[in-house]
C-alpha positions in Angstrom: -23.4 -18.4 -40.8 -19.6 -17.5 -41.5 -16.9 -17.6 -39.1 -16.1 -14.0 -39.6 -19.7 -13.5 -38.6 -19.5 -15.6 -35.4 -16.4 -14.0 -34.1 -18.3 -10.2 -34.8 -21.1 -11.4 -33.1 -19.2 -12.7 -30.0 -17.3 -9.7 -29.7 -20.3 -7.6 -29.9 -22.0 -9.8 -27.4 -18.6 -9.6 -25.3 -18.7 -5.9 -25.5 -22.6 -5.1 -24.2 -21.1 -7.5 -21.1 -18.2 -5.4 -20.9 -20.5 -2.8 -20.6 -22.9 -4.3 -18.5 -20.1 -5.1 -15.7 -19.2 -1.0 -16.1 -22.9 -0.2 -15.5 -22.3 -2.3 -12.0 -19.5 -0.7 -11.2 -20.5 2.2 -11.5 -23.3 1.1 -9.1 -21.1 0.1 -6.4 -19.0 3.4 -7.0 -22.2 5.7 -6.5 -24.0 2.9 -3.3 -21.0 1.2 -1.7 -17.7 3.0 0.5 -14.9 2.6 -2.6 -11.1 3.2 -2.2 -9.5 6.1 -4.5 -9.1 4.7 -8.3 -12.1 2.6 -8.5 -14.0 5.3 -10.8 -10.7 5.1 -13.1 -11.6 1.1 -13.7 -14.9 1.9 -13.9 -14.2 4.4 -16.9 -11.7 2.0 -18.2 -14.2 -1.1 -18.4 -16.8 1.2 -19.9 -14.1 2.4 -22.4 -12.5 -1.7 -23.1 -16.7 -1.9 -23.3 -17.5 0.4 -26.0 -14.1 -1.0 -27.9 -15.2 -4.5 -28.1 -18.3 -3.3 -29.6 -17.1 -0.5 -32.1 -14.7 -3.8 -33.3 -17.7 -6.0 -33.8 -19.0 -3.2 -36.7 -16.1 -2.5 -38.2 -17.1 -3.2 -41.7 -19.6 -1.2 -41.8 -18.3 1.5 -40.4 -15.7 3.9 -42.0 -11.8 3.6 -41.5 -11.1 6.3 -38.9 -13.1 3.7 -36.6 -10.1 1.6 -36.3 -8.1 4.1 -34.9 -11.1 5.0 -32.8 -11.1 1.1 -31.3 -7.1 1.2 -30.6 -7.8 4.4 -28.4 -10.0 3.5 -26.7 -8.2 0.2 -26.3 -5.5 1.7 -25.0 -7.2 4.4 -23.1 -9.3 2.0 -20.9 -6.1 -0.2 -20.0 -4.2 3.0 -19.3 -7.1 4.1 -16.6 -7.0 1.1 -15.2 -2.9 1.5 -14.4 -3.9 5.1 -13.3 -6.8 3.5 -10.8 -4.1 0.7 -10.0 -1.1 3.7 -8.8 -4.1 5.5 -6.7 -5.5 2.3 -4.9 -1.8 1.9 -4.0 -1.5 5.4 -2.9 1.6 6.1 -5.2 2.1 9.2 -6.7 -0.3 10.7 -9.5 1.0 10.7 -13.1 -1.2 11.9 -15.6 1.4 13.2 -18.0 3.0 9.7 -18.0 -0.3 8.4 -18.7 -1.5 10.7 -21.3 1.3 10.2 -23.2 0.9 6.5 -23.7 -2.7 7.0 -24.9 -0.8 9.9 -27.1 1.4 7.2 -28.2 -0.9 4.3 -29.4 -3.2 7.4 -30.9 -0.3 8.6 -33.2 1.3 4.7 -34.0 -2.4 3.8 -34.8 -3.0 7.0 -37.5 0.8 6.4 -38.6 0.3 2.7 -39.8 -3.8 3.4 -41.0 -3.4 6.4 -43.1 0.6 8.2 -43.6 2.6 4.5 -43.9 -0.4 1.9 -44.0 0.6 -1.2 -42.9 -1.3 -3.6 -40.9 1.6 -5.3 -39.2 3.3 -2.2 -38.1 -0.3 -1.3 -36.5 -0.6 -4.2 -34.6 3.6 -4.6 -33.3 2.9 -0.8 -32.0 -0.5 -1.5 -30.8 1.0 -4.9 -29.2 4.2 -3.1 -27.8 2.4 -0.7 -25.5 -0.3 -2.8 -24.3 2.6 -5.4 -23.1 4.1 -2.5 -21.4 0.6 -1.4 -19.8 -0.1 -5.2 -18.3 3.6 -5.4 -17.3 2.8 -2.0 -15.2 -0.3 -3.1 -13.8 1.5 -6.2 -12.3 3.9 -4.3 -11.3 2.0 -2.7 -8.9 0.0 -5.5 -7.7 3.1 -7.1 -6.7 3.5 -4.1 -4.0 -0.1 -4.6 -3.0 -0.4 -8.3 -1.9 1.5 -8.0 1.9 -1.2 -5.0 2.6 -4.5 -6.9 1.6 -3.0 -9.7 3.3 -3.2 -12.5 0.2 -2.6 -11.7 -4.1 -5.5 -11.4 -6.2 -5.1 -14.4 -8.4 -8.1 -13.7 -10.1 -6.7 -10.8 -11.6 -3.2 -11.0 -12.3 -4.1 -14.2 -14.0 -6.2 -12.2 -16.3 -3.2 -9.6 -17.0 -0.4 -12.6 -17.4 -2.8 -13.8 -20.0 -3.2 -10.7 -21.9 0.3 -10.4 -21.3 1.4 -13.7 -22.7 -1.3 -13.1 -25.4 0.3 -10.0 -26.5 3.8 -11.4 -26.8 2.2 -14.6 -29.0 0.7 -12.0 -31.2 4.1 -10.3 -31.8 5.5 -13.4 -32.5 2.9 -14.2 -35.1 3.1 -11.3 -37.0 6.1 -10.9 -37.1 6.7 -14.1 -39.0 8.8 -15.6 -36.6 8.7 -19.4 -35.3 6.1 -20.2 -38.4 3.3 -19.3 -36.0 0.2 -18.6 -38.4 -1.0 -15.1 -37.4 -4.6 -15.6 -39.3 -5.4 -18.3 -36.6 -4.2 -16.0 -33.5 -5.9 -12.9 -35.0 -9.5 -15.1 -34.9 -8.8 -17.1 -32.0 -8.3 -13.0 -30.4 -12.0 -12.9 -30.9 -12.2 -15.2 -28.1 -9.3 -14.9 -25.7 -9.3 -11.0 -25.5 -13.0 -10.4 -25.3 -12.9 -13.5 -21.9 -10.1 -12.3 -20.3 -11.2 -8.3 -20.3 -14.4 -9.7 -18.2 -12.8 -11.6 -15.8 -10.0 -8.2 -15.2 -13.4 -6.2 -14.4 -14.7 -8.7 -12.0 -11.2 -9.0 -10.4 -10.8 -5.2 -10.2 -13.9 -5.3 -8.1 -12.6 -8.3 -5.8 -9.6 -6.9 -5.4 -11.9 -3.5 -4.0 -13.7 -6.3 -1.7 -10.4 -7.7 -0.8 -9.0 -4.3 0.5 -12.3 -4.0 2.9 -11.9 -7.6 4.2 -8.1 -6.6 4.8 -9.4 -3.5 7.0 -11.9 -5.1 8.7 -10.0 -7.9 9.8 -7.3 -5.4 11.5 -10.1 -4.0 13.0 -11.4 -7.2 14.3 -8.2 -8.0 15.5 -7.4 -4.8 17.4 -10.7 -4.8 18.9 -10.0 -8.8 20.1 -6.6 -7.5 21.9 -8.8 -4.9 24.3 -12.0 -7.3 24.7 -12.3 -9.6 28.2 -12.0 -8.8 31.6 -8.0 -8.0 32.6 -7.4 -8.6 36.3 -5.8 -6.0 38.0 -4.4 -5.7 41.8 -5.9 -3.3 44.2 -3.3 -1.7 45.7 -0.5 -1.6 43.1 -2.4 -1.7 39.9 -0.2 -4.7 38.4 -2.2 -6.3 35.8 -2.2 -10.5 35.9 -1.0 -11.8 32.4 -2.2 -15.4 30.5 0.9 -16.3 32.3 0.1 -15.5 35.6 2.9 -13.2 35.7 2.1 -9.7 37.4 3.4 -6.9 34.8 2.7 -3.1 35.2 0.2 -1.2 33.5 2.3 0.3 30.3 4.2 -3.5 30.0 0.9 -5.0 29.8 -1.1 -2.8 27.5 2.2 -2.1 25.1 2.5 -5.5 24.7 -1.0 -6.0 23.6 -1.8 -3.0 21.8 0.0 -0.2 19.2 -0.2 2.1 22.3 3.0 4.2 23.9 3.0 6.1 27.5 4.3 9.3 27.7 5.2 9.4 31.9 4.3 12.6 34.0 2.8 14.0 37.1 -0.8 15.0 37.9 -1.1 18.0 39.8 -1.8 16.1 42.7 1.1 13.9 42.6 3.1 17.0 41.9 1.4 18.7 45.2 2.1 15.5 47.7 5.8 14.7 46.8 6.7 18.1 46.3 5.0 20.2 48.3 7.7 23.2 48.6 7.8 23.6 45.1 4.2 23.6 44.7 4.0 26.2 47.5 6.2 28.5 45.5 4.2 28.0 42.4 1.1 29.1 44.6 -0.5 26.8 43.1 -0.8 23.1 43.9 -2.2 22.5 40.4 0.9 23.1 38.9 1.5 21.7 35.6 2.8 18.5 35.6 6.6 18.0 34.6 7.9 15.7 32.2 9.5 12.3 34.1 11.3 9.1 32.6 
């Protein structure tokens, strides 16, 4: 069996995986509580999926399928920047988006068909995916203080396709004497790997996001849980300290929560009786006090 063989049947194989990882997502996004953007990866995998495999038949297929296998390329790295910006609750962009799937679309039908060249299809196709994983990491930088730790899986998978990416321009470009025959096979391998392990860390980084929340709510639920001694008579409440503190110090100091002081009515009725009297009604509302 022929190299060129191997490396179409390991990118088919790669591919149905691809695929196979979408089809779990999409299981988790239909059983399991999801945050906003996780139906965007799961569309992008599916399309990164169905990439890998229309590569793997490219011979036998006819030459529009190449410009078929950058778009979706494109398009299921693009979702995943979308799903990325809405997990992070930034503002939606769609335009922005849809123009850089517009973008590698027309630079892939430009360099197939109207000015074929090879090279110029891959430096365009190699240029926007940089800026894509550049994006995504971007964002994930913002992310890490809320879920309390980075997701190393998966901005090591993006630095790789990013570092990848760059190589590539590199070699086709001619420059440094890097051969580009050897890093357009050895793609076969790194490209097909590293998509996988961006799905799985998509997920995690889902699962992470949970963990975050429940550990606030763990936490939160630890600062009101014991017994808190409290006096009789003037409602002090005893500190780890041993320190007597009032009410509002003691409960602002272990939870998020703020007083806001007034008078009951009956309060209002014993201390001031005449105005009461004049209300005519010793429920009167109570007034706002320091």
């Amino acid at each position: 069996m022929d190299l060129a063989l191997d490396f179409r049947t390991l990118t088919l194989s790669t591919g149905v995986l691809v695929l196979a990882l979408s089809a779990a997502m999409l299981s988790v996004r239909l059983t399991r509580r999801t945050y906003p953007g996780f139906g965007l990866w799961v569309l992008g995998s599916a399309c990164a999926g169905a990439a890998m495999v229309l590569v793997s038949a490219l011979g036998a297929l006819p030459e529009g399928a190449r410009v078929v296998s950058d778009v979706l390329s494109s398009l299921g790295l693009q979702l995943v920047v979308a799903g990325l910006e809405r997990f992070v609750g930034r503002d939606r962009r769609p335009g922005l988006h849809a123009l850089v799937v517009l973008a590698a679309t027309a630079a892939s039908a430009l360099f197939l068909w109207v000015v074929p060249s090879y090279r110029a299809r891959v430096v365009s196709g190699e240029l926007l995916y940089l800026v894509q994983v550049i994006w995504c990491l971007w964002l994930l930088v913002g992310l890490s203080p809320a879920l309390g730790g980075r997701n190393r899986l998966l901005e090591g998978s993006l630095w790789v396709q990013g570092a990848w990416s760059a190589l590539r321009l590199v070699a086709v470009m001619g420059a440094g004497g890097v051969p580009f025959g050897l890093f357009y096979e050895i793609t076969f391998l790194v490209y097909p790997a590293v998509v996988a392990v961006m799905i799985y860390g998509l997920t995690d980084l889902d699962l992470q996001r949970t963990e975050a929340e429940l550990r606030a709510s763990v936490e939160e639920v630890q600062t009101l849980r014991g017994i808190i001694p409290i006096c009789s008579y003037c409602k002090k409440v005893r500190d780890d300290q041993g320190s007597w503190q009032q009410v509002e110090t003691y409960v602002s100091e272990h939870t998020e929560a703020a007083f806001s002081h007034g008078i009951c009515p009956r309060c209002y009725a014993e201390n001031w009786p005449e105005e009461a009297g004049a209300s005519g009604d010793p429920r009167a509302p109570g007034r706002a006090g320091g």
